[in-house]
PQR file with spaces between the fields and no chain letter, atoms N, CA, C, O and H, PARSE charges and radii, in Angstrom:
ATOM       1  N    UNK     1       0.847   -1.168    0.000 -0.4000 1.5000
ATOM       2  CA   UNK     1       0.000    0.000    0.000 -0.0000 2.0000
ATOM       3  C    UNK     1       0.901    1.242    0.000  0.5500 1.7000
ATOM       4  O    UNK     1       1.829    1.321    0.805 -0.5500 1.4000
ATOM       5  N    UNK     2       0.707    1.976   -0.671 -0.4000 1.5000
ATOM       6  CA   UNK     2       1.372    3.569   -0.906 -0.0000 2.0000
ATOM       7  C    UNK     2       0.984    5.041   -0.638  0.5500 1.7000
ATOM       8  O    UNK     2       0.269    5.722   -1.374 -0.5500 1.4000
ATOM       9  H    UNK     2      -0.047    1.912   -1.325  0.4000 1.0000
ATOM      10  N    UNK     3       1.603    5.468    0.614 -0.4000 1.5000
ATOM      11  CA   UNK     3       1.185    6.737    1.129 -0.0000 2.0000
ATOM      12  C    UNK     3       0.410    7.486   -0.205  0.5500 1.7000
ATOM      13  O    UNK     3       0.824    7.407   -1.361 -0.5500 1.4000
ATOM      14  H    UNK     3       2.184    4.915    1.212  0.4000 1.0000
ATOM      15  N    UNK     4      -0.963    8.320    0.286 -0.4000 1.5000
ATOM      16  CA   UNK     4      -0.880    8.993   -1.091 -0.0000 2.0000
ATOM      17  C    UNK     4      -1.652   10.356    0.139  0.5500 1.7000
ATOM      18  O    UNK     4      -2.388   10.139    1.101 -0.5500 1.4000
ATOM      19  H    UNK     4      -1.299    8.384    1.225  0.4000 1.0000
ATOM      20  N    UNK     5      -1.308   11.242   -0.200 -0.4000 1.5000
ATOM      21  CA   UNK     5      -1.992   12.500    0.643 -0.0000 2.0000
ATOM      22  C    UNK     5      -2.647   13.093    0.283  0.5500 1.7000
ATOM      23  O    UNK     5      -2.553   14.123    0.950 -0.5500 1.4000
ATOM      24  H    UNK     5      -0.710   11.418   -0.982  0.4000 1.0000
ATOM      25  N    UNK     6      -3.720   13.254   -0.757 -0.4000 1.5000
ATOM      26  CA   UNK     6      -5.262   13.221   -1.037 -0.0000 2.0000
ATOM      27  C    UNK     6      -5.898   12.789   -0.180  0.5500 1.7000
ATOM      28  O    UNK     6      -6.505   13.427    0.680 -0.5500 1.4000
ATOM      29  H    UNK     6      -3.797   12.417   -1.299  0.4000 1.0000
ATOM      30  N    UNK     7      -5.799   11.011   -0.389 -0.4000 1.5000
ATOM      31  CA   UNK     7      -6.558   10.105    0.471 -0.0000 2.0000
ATOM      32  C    UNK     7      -6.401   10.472    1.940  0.5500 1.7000
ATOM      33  O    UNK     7      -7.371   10.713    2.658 -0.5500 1.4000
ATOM      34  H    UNK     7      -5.306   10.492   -1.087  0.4000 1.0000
ATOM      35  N    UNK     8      -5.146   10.504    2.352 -0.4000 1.5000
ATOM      36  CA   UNK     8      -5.052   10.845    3.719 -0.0000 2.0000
ATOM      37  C    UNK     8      -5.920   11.599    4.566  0.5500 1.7000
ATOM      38  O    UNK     8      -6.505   11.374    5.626 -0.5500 1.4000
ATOM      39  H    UNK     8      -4.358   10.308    1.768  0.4000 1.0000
ATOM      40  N    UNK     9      -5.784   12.987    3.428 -0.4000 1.5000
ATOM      41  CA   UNK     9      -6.797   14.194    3.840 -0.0000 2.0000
ATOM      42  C    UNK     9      -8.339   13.658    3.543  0.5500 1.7000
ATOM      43  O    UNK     9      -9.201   14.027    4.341 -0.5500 1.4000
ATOM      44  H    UNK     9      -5.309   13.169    2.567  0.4000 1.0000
ATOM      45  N    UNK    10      -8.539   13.222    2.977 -0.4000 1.5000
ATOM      46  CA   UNK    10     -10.320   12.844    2.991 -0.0000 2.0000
ATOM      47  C    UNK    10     -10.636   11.616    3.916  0.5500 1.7000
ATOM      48  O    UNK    10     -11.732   11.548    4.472 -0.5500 1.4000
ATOM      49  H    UNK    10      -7.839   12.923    2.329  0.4000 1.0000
ATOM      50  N    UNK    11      -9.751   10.715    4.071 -0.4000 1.5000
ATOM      51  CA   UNK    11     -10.290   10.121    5.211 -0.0000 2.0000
ATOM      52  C    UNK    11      -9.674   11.156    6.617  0.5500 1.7000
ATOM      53  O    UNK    11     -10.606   11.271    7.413 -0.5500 1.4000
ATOM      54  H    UNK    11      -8.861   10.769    3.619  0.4000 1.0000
ATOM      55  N    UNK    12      -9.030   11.539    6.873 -0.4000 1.5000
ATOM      56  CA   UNK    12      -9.074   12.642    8.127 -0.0000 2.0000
ATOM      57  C    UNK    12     -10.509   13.369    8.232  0.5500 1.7000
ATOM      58  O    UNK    12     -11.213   13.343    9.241 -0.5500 1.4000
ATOM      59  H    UNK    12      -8.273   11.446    6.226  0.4000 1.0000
ATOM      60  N    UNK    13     -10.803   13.972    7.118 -0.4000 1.5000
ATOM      61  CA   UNK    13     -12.283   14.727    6.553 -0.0000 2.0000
ATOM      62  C    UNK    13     -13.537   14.161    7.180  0.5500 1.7000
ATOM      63  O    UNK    13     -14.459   14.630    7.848 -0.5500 1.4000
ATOM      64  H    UNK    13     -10.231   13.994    6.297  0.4000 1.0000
ATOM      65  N    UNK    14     -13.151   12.737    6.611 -0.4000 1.5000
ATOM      66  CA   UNK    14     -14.686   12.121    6.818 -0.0000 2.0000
ATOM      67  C    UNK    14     -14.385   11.562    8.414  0.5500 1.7000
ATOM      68  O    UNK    14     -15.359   11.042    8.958 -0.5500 1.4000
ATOM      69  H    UNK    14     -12.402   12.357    6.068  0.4000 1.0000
ATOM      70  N    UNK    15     -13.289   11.620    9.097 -0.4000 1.5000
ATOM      71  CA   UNK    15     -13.713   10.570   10.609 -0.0000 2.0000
ATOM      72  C    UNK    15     -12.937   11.780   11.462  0.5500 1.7000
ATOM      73  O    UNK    15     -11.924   12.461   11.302 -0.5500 1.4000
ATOM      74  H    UNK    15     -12.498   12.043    8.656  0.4000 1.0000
ATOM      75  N    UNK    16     -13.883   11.668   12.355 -0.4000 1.5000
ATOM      76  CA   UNK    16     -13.517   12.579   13.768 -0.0000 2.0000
ATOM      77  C    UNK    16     -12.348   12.484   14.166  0.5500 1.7000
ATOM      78  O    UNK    16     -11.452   13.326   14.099 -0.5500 1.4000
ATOM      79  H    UNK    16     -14.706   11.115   12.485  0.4000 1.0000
ATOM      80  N    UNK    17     -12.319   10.906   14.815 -0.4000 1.5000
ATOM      81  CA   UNK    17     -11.611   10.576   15.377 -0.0000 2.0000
ATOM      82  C    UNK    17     -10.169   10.787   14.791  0.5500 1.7000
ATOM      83  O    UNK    17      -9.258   11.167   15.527 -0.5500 1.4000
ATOM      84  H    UNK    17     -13.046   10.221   14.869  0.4000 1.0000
ATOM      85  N    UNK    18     -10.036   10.615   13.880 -0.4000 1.5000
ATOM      86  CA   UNK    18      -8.586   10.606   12.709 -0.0000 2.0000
ATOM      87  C    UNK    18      -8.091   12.289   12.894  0.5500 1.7000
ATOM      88  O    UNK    18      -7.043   12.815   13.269 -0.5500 1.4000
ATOM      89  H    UNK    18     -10.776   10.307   13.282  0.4000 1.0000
ATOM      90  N    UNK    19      -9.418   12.816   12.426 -0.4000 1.5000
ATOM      91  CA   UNK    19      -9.115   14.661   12.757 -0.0000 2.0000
ATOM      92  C    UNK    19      -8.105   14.915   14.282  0.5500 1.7000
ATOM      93  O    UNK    19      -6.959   15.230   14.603 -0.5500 1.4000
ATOM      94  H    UNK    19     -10.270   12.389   12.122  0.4000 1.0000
ATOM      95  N    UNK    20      -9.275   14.578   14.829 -0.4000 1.5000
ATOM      96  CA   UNK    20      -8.624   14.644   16.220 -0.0000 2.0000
ATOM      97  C    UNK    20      -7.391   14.284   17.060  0.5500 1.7000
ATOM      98  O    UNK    20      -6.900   14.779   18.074 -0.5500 1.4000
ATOM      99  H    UNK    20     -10.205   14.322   14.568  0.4000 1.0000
ATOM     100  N    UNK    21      -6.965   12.934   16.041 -0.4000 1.5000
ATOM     101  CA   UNK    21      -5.409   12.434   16.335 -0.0000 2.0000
ATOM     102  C    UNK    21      -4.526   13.178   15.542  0.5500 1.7000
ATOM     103  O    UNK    21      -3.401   13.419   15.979 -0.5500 1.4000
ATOM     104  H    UNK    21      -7.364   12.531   15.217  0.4000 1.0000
ATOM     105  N    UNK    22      -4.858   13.555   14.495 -0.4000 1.5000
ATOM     106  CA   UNK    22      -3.888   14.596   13.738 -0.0000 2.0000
ATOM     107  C    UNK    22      -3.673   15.866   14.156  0.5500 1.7000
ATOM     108  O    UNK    22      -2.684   16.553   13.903 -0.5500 1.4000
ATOM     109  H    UNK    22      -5.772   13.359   14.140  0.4000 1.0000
ATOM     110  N    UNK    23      -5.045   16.296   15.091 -0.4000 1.5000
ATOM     111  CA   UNK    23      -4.149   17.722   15.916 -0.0000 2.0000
ATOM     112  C    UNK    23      -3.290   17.489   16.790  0.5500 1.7000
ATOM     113  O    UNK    23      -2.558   18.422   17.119 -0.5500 1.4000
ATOM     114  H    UNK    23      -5.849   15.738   15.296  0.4000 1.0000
ATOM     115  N    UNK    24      -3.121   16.144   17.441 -0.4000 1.5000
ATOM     116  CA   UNK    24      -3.060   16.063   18.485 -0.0000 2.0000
ATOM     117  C    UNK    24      -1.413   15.983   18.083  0.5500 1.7000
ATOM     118  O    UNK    24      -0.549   16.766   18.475 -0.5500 1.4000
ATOM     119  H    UNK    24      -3.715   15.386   17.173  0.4000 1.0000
ATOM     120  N    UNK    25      -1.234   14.879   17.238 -0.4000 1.5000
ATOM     121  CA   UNK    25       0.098   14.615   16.602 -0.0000 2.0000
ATOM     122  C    UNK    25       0.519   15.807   16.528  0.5500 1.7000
ATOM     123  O    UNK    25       1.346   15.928   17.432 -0.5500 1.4000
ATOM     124  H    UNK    25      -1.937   14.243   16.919  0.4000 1.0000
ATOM     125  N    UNK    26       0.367   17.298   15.645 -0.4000 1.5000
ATOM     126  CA   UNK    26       0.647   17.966   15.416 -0.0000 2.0000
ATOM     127  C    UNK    26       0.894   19.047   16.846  0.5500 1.7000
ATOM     128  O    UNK    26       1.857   19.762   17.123 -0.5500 1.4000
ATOM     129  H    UNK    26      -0.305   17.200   14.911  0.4000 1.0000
ATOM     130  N    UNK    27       0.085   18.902   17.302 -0.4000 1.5000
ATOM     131  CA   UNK    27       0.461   19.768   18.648 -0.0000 2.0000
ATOM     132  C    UNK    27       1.850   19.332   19.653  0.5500 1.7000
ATOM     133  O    UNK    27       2.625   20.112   20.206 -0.5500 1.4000
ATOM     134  H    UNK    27      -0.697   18.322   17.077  0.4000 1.0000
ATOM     135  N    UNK    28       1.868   17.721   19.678 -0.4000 1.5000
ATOM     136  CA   UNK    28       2.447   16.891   20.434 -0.0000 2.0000
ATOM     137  C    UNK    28       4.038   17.629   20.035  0.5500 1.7000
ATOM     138  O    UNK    28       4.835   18.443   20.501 -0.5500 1.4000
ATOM     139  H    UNK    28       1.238   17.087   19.229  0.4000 1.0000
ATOM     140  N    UNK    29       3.871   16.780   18.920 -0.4000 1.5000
ATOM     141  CA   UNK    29       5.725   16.829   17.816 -0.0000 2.0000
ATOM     142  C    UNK    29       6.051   18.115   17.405  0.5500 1.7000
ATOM     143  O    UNK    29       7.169   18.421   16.989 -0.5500 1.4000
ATOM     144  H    UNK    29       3.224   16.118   18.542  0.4000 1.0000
ATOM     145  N    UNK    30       5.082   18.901   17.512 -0.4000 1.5000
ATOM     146  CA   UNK    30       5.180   20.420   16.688 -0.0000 2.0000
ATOM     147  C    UNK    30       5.628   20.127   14.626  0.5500 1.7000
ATOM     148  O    UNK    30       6.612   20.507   13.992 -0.5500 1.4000
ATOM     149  H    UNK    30       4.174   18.652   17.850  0.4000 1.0000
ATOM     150  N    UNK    31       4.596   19.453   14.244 -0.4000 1.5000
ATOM     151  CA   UNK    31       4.919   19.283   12.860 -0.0000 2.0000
ATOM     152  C    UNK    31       3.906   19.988   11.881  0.5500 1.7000
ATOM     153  O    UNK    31       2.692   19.808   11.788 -0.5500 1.4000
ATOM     154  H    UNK    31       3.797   19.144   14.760  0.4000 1.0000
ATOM     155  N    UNK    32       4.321   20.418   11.526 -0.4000 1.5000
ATOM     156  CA   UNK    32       3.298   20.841   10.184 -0.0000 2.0000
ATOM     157  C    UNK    32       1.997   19.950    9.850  0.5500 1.7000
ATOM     158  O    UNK    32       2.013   18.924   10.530 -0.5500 1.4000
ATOM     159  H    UNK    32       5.307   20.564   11.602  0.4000 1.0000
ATOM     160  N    UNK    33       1.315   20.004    9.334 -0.4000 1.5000
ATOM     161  CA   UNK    33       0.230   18.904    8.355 -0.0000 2.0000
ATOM     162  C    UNK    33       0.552   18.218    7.688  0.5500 1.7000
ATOM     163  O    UNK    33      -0.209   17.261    7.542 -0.5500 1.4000
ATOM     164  H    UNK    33       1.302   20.838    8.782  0.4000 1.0000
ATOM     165  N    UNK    34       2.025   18.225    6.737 -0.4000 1.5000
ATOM     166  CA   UNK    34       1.957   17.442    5.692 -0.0000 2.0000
ATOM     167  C    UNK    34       2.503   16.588    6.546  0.5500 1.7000
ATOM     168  O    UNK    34       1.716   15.693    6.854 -0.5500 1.4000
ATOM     169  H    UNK    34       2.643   19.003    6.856  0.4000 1.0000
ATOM     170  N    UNK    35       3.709   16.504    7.126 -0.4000 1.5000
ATOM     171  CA   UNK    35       4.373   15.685    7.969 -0.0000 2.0000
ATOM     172  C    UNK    35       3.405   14.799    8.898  0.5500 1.7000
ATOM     173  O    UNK    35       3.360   13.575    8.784 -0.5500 1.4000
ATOM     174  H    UNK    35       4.348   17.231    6.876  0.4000 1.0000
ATOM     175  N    UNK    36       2.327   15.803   10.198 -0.4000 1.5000
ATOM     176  CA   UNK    36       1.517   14.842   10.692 -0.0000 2.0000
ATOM     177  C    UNK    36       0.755   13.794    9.509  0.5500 1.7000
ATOM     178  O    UNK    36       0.650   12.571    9.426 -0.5500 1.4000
ATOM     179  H    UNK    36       2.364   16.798   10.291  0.4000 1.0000
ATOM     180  N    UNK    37       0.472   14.501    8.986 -0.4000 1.5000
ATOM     181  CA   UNK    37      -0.327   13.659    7.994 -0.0000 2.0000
ATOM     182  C    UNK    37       0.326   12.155    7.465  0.5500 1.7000
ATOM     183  O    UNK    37      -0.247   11.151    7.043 -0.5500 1.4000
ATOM     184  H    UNK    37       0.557   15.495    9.053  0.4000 1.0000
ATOM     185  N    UNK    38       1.436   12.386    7.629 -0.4000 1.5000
ATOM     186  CA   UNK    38       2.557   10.711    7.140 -0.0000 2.0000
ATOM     187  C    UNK    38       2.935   10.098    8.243  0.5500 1.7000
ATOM     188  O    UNK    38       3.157    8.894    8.374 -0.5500 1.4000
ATOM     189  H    UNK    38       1.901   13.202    7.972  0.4000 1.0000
ATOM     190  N    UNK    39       3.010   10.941    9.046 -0.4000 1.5000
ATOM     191  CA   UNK    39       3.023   10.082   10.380 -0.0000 2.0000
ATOM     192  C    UNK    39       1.686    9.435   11.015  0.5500 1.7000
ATOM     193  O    UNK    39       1.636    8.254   11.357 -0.5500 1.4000
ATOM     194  H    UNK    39       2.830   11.919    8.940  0.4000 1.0000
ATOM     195  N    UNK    40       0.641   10.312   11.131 -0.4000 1.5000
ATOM     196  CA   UNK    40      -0.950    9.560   11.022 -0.0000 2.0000
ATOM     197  C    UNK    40      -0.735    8.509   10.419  0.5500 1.7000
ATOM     198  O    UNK    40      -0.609    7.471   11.069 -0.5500 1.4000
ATOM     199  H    UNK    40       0.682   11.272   10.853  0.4000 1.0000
ATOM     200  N    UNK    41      -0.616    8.503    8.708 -0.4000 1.5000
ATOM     201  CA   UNK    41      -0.614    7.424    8.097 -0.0000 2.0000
ATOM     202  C    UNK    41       0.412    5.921    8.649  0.5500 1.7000
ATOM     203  O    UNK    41      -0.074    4.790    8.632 -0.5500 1.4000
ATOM     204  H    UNK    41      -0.718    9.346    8.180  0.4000 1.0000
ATOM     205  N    UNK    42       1.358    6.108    8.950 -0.4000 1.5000
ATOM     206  CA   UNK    42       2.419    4.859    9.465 -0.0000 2.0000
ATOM     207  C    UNK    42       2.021    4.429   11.013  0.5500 1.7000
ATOM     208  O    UNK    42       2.451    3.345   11.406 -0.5500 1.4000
ATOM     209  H    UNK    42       1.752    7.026    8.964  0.4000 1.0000
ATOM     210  N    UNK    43       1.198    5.252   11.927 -0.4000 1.5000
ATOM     211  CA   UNK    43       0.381    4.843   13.057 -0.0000 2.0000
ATOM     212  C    UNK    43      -0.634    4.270   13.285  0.5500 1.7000
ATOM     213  O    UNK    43      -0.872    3.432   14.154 -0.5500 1.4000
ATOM     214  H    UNK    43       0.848    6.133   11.608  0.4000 1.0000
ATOM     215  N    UNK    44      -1.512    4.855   12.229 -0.4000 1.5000
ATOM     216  CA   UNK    44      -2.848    4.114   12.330 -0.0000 2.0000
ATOM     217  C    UNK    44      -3.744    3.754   10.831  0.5500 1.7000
ATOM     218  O    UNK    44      -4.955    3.644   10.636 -0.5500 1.4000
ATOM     219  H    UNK    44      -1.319    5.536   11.523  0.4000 1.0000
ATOM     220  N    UNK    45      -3.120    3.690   10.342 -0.4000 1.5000
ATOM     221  CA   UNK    45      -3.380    3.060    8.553 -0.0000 2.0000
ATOM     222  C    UNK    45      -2.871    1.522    8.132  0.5500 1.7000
ATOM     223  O    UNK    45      -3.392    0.411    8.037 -0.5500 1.4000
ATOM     224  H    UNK    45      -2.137    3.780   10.500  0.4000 1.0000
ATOM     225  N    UNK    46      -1.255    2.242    7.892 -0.4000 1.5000
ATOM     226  CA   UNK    46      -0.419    1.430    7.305 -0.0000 2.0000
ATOM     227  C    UNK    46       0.248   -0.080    8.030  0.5500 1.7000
ATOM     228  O    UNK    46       0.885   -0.176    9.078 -0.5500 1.4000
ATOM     229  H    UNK    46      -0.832    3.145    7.968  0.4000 1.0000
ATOM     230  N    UNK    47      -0.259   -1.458    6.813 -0.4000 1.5000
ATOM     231  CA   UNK    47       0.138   -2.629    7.738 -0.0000 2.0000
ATOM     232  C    UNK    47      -0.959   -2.780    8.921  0.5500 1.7000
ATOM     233  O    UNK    47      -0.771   -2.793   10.137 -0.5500 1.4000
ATOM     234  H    UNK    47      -0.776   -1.380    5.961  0.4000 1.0000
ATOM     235  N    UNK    48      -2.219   -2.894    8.151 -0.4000 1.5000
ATOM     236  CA   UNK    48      -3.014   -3.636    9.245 -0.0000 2.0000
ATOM     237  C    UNK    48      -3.817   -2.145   10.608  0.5500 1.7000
ATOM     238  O    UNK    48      -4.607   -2.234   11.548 -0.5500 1.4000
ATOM     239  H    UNK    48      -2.371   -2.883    7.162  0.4000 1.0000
ATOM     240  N    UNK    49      -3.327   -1.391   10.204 -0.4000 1.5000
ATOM     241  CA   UNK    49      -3.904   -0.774   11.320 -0.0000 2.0000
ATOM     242  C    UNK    49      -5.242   -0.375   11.368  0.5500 1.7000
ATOM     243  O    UNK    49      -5.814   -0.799   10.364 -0.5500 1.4000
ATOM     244  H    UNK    49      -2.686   -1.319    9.440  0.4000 1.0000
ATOM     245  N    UNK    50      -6.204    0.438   12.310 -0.4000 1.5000
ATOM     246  CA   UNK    50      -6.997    0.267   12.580 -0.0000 2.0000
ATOM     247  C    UNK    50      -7.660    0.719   11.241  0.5500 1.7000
ATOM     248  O    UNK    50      -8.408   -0.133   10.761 -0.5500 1.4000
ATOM     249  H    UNK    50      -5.740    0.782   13.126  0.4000 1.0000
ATOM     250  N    UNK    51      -7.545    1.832   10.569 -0.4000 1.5000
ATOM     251  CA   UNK    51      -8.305    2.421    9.009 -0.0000 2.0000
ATOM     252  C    UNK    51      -8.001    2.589    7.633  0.5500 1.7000
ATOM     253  O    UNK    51      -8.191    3.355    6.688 -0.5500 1.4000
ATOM     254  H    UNK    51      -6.938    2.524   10.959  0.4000 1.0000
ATOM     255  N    UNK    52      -7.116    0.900    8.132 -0.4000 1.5000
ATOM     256  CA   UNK    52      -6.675    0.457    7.012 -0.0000 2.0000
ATOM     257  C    UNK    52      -7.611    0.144    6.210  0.5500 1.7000
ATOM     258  O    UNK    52      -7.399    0.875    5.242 -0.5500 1.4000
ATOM     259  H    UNK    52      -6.962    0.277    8.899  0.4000 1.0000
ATOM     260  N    UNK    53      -8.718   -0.614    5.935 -0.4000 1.5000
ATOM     261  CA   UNK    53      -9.824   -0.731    5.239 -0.0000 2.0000
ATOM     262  C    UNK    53     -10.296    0.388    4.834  0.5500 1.7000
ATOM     263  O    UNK    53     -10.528    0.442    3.626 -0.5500 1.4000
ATOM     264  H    UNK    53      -8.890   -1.208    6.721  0.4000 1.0000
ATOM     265  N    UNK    54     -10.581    1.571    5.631 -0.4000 1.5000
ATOM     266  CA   UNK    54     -11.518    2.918    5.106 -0.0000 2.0000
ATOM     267  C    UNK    54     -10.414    3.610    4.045  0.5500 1.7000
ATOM     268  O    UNK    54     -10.801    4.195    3.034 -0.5500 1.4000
ATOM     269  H    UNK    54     -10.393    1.527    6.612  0.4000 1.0000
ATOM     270  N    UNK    55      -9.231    3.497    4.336 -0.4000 1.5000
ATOM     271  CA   UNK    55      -8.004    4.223    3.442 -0.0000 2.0000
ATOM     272  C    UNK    55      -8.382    3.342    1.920  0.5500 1.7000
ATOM     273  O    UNK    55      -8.780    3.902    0.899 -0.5500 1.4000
ATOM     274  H    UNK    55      -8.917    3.021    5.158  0.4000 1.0000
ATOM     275  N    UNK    56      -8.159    1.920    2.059 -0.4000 1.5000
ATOM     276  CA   UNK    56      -8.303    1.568    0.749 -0.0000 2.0000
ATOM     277  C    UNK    56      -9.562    1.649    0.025  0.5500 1.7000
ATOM     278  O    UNK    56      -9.738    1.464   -1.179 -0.5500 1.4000
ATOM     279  H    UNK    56      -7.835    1.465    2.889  0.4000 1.0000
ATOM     280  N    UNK    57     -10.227    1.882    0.721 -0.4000 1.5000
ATOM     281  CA   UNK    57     -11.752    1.819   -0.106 -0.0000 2.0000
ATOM     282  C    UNK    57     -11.857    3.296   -0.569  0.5500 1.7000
ATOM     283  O    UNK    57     -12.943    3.549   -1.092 -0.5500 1.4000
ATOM     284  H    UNK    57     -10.084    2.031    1.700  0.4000 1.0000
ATOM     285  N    UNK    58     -11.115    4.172   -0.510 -0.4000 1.5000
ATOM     286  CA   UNK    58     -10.642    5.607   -1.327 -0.0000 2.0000
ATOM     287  C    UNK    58     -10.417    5.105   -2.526  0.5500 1.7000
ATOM     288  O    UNK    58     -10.044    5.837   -3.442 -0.5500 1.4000
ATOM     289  H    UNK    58     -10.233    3.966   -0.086  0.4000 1.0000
């Protein structure tokens, strides 16, 4: 499966919860968006993770 950051951003869009871990990331690490946004992805996407299914069905 291959980071793509469209998808990223529309499933963040469509689920709360995802929103909400990405400020949080971002507040935590002090990173920008694009960065949280790839790190979101390798935490809770990529290899089985929890929205791994909702990512591919993009």
């Amino acid at each position: 499966m291959k980071y793509s950051r469209t998808k990223m951003e529309q499933l963040v869009k469509n689920d709360k919860e995802l929103s909400k871990r990405l400020k949080q990331i971002m507040a935590e690490l002090d990173l920008e968006k694009s960065f949280a946004l790839k790190a979101l992805y390798h935490a809770d996407v990529k290899d089985g993770g929890t929205h791994q299914r909702n990512y591919q069905e993009l």
